[in-house]
C-alpha positions in Angstrom: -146.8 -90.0 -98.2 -146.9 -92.7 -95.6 -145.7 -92.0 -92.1 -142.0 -93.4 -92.5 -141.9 -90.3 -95.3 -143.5 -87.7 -93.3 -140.6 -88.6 -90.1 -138.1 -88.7 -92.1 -138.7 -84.9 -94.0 -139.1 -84.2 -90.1 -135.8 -85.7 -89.4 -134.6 -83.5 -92.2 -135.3 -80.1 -91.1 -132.3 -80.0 -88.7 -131.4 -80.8 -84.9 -130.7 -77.1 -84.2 -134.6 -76.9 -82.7 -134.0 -79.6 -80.4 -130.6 -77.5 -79.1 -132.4 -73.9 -79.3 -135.1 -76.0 -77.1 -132.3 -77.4 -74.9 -131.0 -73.9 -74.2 -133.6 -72.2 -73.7 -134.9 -75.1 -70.7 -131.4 -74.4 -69.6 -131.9 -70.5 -69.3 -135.1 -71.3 -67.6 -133.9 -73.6 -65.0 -131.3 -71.6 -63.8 -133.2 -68.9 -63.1 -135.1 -71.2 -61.5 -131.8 -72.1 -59.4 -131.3 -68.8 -58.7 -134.7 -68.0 -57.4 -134.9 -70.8 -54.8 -131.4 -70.1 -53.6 -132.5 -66.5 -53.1 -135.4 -67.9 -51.5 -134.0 -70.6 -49.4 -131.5 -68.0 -48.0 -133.7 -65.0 -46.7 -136.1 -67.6 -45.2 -133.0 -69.4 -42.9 -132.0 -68.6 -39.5 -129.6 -70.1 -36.9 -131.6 -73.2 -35.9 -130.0 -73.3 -32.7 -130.4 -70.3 -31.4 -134.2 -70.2 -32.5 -134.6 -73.4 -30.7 -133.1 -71.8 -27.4 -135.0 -68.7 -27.4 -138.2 -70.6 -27.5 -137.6 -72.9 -25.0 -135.9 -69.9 -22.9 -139.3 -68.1 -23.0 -141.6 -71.4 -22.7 -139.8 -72.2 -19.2 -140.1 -68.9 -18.2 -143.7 -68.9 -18.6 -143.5 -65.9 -21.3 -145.7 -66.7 -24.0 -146.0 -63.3 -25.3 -142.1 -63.5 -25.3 -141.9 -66.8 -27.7 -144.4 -65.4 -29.7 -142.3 -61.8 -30.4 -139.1 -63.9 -30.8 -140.5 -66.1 -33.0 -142.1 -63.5 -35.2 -138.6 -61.5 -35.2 -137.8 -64.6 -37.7 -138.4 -65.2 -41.4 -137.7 -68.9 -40.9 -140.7 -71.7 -41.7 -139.6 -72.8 -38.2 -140.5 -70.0 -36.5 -143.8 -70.1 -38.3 -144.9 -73.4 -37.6 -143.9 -72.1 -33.5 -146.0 -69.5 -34.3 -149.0 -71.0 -35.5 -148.8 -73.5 -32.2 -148.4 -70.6 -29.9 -151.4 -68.3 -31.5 -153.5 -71.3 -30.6 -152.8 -71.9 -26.8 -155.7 -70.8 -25.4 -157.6 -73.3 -27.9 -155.9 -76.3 -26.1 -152.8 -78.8 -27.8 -154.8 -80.7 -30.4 -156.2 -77.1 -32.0 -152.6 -75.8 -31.6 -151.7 -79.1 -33.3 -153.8 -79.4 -36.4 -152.2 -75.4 -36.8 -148.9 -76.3 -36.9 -149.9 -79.2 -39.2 -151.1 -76.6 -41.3 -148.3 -74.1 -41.4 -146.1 -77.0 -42.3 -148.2 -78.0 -45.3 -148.1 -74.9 -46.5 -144.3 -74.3 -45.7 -143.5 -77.5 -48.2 -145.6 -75.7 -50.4 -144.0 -72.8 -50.5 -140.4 -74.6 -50.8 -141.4 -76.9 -53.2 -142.4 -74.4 -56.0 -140.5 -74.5 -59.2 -139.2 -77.5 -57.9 -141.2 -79.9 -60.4 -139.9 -78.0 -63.5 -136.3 -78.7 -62.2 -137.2 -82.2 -61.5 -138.4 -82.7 -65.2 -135.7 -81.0 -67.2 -133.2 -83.0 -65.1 -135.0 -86.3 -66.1 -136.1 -85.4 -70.1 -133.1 -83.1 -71.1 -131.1 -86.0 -71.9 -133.9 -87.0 -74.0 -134.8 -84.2 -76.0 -130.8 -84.4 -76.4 -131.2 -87.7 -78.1 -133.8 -86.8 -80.4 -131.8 -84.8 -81.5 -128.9 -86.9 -82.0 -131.9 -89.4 -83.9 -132.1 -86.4 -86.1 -128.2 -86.0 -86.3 -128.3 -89.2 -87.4 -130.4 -89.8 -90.0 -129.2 -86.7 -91.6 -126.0 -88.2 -91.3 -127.4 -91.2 -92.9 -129.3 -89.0 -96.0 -125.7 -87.3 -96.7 -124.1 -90.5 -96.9 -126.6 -91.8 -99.1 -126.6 -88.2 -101.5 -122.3 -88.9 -101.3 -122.9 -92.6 -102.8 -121.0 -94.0 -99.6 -118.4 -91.4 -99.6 -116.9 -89.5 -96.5 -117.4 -85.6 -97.2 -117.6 -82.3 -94.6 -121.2 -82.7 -95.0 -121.7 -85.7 -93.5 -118.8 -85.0 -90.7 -121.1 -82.1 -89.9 -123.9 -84.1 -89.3 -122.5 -86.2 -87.2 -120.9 -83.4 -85.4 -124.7 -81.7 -85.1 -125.6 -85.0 -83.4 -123.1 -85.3 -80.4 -123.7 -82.1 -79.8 -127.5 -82.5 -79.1 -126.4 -85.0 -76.7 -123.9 -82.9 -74.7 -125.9 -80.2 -74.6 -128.7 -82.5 -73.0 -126.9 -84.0 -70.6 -125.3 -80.7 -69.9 -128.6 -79.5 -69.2 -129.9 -82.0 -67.2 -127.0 -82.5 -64.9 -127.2 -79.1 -62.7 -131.0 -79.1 -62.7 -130.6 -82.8 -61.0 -128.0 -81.5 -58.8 -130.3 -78.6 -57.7 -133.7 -80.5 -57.3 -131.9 -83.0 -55.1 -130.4 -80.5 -53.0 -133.6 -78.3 -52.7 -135.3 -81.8 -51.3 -132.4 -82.1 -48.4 -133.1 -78.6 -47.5 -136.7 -78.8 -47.4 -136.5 -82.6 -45.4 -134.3 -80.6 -43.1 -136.2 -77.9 -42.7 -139.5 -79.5 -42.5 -137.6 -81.8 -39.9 -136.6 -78.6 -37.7 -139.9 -77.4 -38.0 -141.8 -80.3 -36.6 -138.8 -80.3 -33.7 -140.0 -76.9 -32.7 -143.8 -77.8 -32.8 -143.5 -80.6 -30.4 -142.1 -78.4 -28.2 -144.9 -76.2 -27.9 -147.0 -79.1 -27.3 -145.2 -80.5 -24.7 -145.1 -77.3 -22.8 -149.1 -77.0 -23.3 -149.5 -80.4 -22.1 -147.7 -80.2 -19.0 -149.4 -76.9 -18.2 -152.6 -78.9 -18.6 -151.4 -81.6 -16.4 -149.7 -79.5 -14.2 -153.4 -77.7 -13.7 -155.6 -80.7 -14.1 -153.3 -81.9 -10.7 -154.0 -78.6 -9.0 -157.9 -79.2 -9.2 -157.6 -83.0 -8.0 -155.1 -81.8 -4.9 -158.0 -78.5 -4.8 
């Protein structure tokens, strides 16, 4: 049997694999969805008001304020902070390379599950098609078994094959929707962060100007 044989007894086993396949990637992926939405929520907090109770404590002097506040929030903002502000007596670049840290791992920790999303967003439609392949040539056997006549048979295989293809683009579509959207929350996020980390290193730089002038004028 020669390998045009062997793909087409393949072909002849049926498309409803390819769609059990589809469905289950599709069961898969939104929990997926529902994970990272869970996720994303519980680990937000009002930017704003984050941003003003640091800076609030910083001009004040109050370290061990902006510490407490920050660790009163879940946020990957607050964390990043953190990290800069555990590491103030080490000097800025120490506190830096922390906060670099914290916001390495903080893409980390967004990103996961993310890549599975991203690939049955881009292959669903795919698998789909080989399964409308299938459809087809099944489509193509019945004709052939009906000597050229239209019959249910071959109407159903036909069917079979559009169906495969809906189903994988039905598939694909909300896991593209919810990979791209997971990436605008983690830019923004990630963007926040690093807003919050510079200024913690501003206000440890002008302390250590602000001192470095009181020894010259000493």
């Amino acid at each position: 049997m020669d390998i045009q044989e062997r793909l087409t007894a393949f072909a002849m086993l049926g498309a409803t694999w390819v769609m059990w396949l589809l469905v289950g990637l599709s069961v898969i992926a939104v929990a997926f969805i529902i994970e990272r939405t869970y996720f994303y929520a519980v680990t937000s907090d009002h930017f704003g008001k984050l941003l003003n109770a640091l800076l609030e404590k910083l001009k004040a002097g109050d370290i061990e304020g902006a510490r407490k506040a920050m660790e009163r929030s879940r946020s990957f903002e607050a964390r990043v902070a953190l990290a800069g502000l555990n590491s103030i007596e080490d000097g800025p670049r120490s506190a830096e390379e922390r906060m670099n840290k914290e916001l390495i791992l903080s893409r980390l920790s967004m990103e996961r599950n993310l890549a599975f999303l991203g690939t049955v967003g881009n292959n669903a439609p795919f698998v789909g098609l080989l399964g409308t392949v299938i459809g087809v040539i099944r489509a193509f056997h019945e004709l052939n078994e009906s000597k050229g006549q239209v019959s249910a048979g071959l109407m159903a295989e036909i069917g079979e094959a559009l169906v495969a293809t809906a189903i994988g683009l039905l598939v694909a579509l909300p896991a593209v929707a919810a990979f791209n959207a997971a990436q605008r929350v983690i830019k923004a996020r990630l963007t926040r962060a690093e807003a919050m980390s510079r200024e913690v290193l501003a206000y440890m730089k002008a302390n250590n100007k602000n001192g470095a002038s009181k020894e010259v004028e000493g």
